[in-house]
C-alpha positions in Angstrom: 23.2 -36.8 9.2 26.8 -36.1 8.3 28.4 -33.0 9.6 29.6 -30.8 6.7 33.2 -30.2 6.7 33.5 -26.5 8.4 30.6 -27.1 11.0 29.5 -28.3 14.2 26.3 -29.9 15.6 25.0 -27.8 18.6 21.5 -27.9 20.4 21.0 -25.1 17.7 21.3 -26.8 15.0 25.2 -27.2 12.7 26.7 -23.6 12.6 30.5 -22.8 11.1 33.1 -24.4 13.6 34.5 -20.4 14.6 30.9 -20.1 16.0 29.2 -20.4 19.5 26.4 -21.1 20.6 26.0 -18.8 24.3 23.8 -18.2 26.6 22.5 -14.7 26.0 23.1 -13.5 29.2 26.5 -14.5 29.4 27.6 -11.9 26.4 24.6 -9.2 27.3 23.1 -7.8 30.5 19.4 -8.0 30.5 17.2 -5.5 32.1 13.3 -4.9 32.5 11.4 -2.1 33.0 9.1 -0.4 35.1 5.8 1.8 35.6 6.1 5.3 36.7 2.5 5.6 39.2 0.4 7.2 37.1 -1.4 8.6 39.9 1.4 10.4 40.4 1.3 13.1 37.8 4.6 15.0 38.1 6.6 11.7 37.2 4.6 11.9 33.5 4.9 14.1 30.6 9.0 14.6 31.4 11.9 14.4 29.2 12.8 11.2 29.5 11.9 8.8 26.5 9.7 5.6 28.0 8.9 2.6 25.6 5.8 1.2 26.4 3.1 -0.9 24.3 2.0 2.7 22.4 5.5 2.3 20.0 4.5 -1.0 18.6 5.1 0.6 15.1 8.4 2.4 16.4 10.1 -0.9 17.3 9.7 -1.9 13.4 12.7 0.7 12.1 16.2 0.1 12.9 16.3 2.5 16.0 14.0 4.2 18.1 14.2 7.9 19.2 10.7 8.9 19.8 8.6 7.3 22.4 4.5 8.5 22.7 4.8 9.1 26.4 7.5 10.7 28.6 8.6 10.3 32.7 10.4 12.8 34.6 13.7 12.1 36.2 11.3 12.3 39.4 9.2 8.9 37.7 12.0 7.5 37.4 13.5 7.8 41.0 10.7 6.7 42.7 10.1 3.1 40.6 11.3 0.4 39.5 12.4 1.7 36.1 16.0 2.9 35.1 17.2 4.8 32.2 19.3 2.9 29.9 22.1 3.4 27.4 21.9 4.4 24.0 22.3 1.2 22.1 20.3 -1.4 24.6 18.2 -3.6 22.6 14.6 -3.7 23.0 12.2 -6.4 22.9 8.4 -6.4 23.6 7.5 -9.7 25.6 4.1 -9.0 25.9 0.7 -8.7 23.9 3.0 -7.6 20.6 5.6 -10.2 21.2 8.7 -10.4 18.6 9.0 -6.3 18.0 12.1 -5.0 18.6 14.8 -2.9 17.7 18.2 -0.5 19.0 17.5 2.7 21.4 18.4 5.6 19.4 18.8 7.6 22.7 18.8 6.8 26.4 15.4 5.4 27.0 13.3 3.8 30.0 10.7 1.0 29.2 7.9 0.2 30.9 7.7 -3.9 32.5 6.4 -4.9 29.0 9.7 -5.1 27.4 12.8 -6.8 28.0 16.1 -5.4 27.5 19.7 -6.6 26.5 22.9 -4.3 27.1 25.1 -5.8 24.4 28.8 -6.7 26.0 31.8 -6.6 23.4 30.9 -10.2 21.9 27.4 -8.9 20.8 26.2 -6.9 17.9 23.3 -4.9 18.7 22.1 -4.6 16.0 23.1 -8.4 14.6 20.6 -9.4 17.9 17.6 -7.8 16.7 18.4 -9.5 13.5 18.7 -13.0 15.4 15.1 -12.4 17.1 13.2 -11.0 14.0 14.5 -14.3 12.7 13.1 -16.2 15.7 9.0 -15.9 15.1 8.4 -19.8 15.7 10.7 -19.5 18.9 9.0 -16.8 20.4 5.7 -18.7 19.7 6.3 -21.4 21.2 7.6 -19.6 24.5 4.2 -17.5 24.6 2.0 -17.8 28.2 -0.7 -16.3 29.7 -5.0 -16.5 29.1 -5.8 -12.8 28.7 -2.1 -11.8 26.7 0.5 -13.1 25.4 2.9 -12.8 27.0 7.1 -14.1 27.1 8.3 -14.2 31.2 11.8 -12.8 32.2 13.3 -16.0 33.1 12.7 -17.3 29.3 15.2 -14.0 28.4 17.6 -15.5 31.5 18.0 -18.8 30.1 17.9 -18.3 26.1 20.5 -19.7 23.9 21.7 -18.0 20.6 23.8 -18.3 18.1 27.4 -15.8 18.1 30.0 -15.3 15.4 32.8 -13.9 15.6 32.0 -10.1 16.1 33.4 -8.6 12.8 30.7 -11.0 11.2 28.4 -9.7 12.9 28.9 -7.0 11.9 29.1 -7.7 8.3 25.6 -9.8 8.4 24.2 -6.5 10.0 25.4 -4.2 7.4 24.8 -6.5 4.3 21.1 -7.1 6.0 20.8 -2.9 6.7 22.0 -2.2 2.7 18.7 -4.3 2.1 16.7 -2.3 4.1 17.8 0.7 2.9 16.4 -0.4 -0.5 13.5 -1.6 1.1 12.9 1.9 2.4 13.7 3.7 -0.7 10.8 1.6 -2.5 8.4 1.8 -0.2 8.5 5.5 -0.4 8.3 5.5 -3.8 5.5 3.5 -4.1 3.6 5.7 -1.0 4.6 8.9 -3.6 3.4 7.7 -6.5 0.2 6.1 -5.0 -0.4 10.1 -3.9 0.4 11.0 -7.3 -2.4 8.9 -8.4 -4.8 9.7 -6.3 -4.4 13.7 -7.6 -4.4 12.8 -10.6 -7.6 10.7 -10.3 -9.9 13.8 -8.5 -8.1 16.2 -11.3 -8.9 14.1 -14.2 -11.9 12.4 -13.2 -13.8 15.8 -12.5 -12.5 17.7 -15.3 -10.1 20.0 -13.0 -7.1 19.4 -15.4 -7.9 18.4 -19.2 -5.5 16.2 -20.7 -4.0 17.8 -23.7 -5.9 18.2 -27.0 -9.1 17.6 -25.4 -11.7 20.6 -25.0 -15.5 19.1 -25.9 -18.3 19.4 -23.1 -18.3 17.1 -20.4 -22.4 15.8 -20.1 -24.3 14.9 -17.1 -25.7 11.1 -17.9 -27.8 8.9 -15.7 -26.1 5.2 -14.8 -29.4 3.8 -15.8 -29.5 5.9 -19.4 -26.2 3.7 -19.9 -27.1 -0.1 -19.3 -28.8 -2.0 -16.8 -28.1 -4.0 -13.5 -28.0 -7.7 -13.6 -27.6 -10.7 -10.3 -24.7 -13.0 -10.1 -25.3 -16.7 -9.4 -28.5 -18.0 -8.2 -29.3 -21.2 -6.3 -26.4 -22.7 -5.6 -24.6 -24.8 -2.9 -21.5 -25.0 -1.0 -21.4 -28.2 -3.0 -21.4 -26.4 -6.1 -17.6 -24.6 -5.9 -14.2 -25.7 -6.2 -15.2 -27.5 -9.2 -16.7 -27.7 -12.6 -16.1 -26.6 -16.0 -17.7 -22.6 -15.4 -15.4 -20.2 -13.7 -16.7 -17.9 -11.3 -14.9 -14.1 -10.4 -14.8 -14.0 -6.3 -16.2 -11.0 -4.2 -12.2 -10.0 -3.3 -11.6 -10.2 -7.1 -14.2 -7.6 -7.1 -13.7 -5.5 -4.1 -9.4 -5.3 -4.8 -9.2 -4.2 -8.0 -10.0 -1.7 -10.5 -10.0 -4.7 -13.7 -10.5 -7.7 -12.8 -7.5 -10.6 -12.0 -8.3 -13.2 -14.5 -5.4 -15.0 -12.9 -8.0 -15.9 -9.3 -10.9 -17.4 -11.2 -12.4 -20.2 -9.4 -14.6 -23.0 -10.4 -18.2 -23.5 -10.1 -20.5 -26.5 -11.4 -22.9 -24.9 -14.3 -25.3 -27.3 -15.8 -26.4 -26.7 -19.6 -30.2 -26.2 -18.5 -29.2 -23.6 -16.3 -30.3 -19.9 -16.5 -27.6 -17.8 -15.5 -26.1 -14.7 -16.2 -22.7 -14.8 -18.1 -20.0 -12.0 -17.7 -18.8 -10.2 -20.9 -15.8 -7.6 -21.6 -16.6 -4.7 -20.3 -19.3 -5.2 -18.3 -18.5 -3.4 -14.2 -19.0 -5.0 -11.3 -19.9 -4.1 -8.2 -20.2 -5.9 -4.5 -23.6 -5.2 -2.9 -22.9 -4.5 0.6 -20.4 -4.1 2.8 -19.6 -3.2 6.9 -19.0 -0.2 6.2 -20.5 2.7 3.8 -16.9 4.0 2.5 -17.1 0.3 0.7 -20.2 0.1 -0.7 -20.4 -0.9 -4.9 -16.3 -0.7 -5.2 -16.6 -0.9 -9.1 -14.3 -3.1 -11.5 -14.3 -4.0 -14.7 -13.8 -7.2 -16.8 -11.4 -6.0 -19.8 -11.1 -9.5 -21.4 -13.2 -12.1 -23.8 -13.4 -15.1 -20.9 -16.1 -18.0 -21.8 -18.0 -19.6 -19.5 -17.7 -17.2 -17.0 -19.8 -15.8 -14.2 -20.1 -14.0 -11.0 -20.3 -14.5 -7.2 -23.6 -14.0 -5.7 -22.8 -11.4 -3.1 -22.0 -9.3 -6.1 -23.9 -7.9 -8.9 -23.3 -6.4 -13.0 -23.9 -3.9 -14.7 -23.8 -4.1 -19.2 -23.9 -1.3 -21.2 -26.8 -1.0 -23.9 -25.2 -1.3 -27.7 -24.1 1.8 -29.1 -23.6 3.9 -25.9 -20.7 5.8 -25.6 -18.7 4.8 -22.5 -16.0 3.6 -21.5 -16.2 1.1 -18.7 -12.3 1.7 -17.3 -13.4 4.6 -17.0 -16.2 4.3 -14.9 -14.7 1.7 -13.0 -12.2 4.5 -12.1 -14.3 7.1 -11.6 -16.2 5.4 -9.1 -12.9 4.3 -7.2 -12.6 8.1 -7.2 -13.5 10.3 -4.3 -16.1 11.8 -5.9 -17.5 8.3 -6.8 -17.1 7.0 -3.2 -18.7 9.9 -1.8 -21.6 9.4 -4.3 -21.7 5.7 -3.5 -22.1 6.7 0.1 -24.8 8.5 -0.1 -26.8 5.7 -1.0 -26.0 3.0 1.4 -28.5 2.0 3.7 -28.4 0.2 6.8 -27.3 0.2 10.4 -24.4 -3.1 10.9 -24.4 -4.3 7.6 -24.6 -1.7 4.5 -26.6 -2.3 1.1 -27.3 -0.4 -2.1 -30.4 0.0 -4.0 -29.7 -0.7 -7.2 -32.5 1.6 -8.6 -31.0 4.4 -6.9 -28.0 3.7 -8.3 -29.7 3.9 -11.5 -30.6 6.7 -11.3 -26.9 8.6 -10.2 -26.0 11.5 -12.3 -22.7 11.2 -13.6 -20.4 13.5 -15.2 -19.0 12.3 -18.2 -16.3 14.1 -20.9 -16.5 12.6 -24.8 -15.8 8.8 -24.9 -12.5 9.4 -26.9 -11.3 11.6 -23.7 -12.7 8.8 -21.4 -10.4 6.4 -23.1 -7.3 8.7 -23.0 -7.9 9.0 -19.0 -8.4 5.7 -18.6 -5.3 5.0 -20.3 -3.0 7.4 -18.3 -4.6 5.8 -15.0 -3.8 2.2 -16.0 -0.4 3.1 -16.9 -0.2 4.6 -13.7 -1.4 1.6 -11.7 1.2 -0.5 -14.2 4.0 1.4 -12.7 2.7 1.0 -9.4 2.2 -3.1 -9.9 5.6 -3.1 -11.5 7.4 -1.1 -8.0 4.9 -3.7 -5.6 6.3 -6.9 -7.5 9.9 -5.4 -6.9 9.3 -4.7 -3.7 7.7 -7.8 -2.6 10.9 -9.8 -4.4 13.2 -8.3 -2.2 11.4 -8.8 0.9 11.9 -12.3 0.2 15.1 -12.2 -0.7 15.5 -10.4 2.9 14.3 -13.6 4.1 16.1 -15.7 2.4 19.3 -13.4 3.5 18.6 -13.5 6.5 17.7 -17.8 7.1 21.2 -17.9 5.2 23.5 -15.2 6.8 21.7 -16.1 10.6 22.6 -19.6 10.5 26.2 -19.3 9.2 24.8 -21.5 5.7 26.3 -18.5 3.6 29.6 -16.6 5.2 30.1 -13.4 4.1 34.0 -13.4 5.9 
């Protein structure tokens, strides 16, 4: 292959010509870490920061300052482990291989980590880019039968790749800006997912009214509604991935509130065979779960689909003609707390957790005039619109974080 003018072949790969490719060790001093005895209880519970495998989700941010256990000056004297500089980059080598970020603060780690000093060629903070790039790498160096596990003469004898500094730089920042958004939407999205969830046990019990409603919320019986019905019946493994019926999937089911008529999949339906068809609006629910808290997670299908049916893990529900409910509305009202709690009540089991359908039936339910129904429903979905809209955006620039970073890291795209 023909070196592009500008670059260099290296055992890394072809990076820009102004570019190295060093021996970590040579531009960074690397340190481990050590183990306090814990029998030993006045080197514990100190004021000394001490990384250890407890701070998995601390190593994810782009500096650490808070560590779940602490060593006294005392632990520290009498072990193997040393206190070191604000700025050292940390990397866990063992069981959570690959996490790693800057030390906020001086910090001690425990033998579980390794640890680079940064000389005045490296970046820190361009170095935890470089490994958060390097997941294959790091597999592929894994060891050990009972945890994985990286060994300290891997760290030694590694190889990266170094621009000049002031790119670093620059790839750091430009990488950090995204971040920044990153952060900004994800706590949007946590905010408004807790705005949802109030609004679902306000609305959904009749704590808040929406306005211009005031009729008498009635207690109705599931079974007073419509009635249960099975999804397929007698078929084989052979049966699925193909055919001209479409089939909705127990995740289709268990993840959403209406149903994603985007993740169909096939199913072979002959014309003699007696099987129950889905229809708009009828809810859906799965039959049993591991755990109670899951238990008939209710969705809804709010489309006209032919040919379509249902997984047999999972079963329907179709409302009687002329019965005034809405089924978004019941699908979220059952996603509700007060609906889980209700649906919890009747599971049964000990490992495995099912539901009796005729108890289910015969669940008391609270409901508000179907022309309120449809107004709650509709401020609901708009919410979880908003919240599909932020999740798409959010998801789009966590790949183009990627792709920043596969350009940026391996000197493809220059920012200098």
């Amino acid at each position: 292959m023909a070196v592009k003018p500008g670059y260099k072949q290296t055992v890394a790969g072809f990076i820009p010509e102004d570019w190295e490719c060093a021996r970590i060790t040579d531009v960074a001093k690397l340190e481990s870490g050590h183990t306090p005895s814990k029998r030993e209880a006045s080197y514990w519970n100190g004021s000394i920061p001490w990384v250890s495998l407890f701070d998995t989700e601390g190593l994810q941010g782009k500096e650490i300052f808070e560590t779940a256990k602490m060593v006294t000056e005392e632990g520290i004297n009498n072990s193997s482990a040393r206190i070191l500089p604000k700025g050292t980059v940390v990397f866990s080598r063992t069981a959570t291989v690959g996490k790693t970020t800057v030390m906020g603060c001086e910090m001690a780690t425990s033998q579980d980590f390794a640890n680079y000093i940064c000389g005045p060629k490296l970046h820190n903070h361009f170095l935890v880019l470089l490994f958060r790039n390097m997941g294959r790498t790091w597999k592929s160096l894994m060891a050990g039968s009972i945890h994985n596990t990286i060994y300290m003469p891997v760290f030694k004898a590694l190889q990266i790749i170094l621009p000049p500094l002031h790119e670093q730089r620059a790839i750091a920042t430009a990488l950090s800006d995204v971040d920044a958004l990153l952060g900004v939407l994800e706590r949007l999205i946590a905010k408004k997912r807790d705005l949802k969830q109030a609004a679902m046990q306000q609305l959904l019990t009749g704590k808040i009214r929406l306005p211009g409603f005031d009729g008498e919320w009635e207690f109705k019986a599931l079974g007073d509604l419509g009635s249960t019905f099975g999804g397929l019946t007698g078929k084989t493994k052979a049966d699925f991935g193909e055919g001209s019926g479409r089939y909705i999937t127990f995740m289709n089911v268990m993840n959403n509130v209406v149903i994603n008529c985007d993740a169909f999949e096939r199913v072979k339906i002959s014309p003699n065979e007696s099987q129950n068809r889905i229809m708009n609006g009828d809810l859906l629910f799965n039959g049993s779960s591991e755990t109670p808290e899951e238990v008939a997670l209710c969705s809804v299908l709010a489309e006209d689909v032919p040919n379509l049916f249902l997984n047999s893990f999972c079963f329907g529900f179709r409302f009687r003609e002329a019965v005034e409910t809405h089924g978004l509305f019941l699908a979220y009202y059952l996603r509700s707390k007060s609906g889980r709690e209700m649906m919890k009540s009747l599971a049964q089991g000990s490992t495995r957790y099912n539901l009796s359908k005729v108890a289910l039936l015969k669940s008391l339910l609270l409901l508000p005039p179907i022309s309120e129904q449809k107004a709650i429903a509709a401020v609901l979905s708009d919410m979880d619109a908003e919240l599909a809209s932020l999740e798409q955006r959010l998801a789009k620039t966590r790949a183009l974080k990627q792709g920043m970073m596969q350009e940026l890291l391996t000197g493809r795209i220059r920012l200098l």
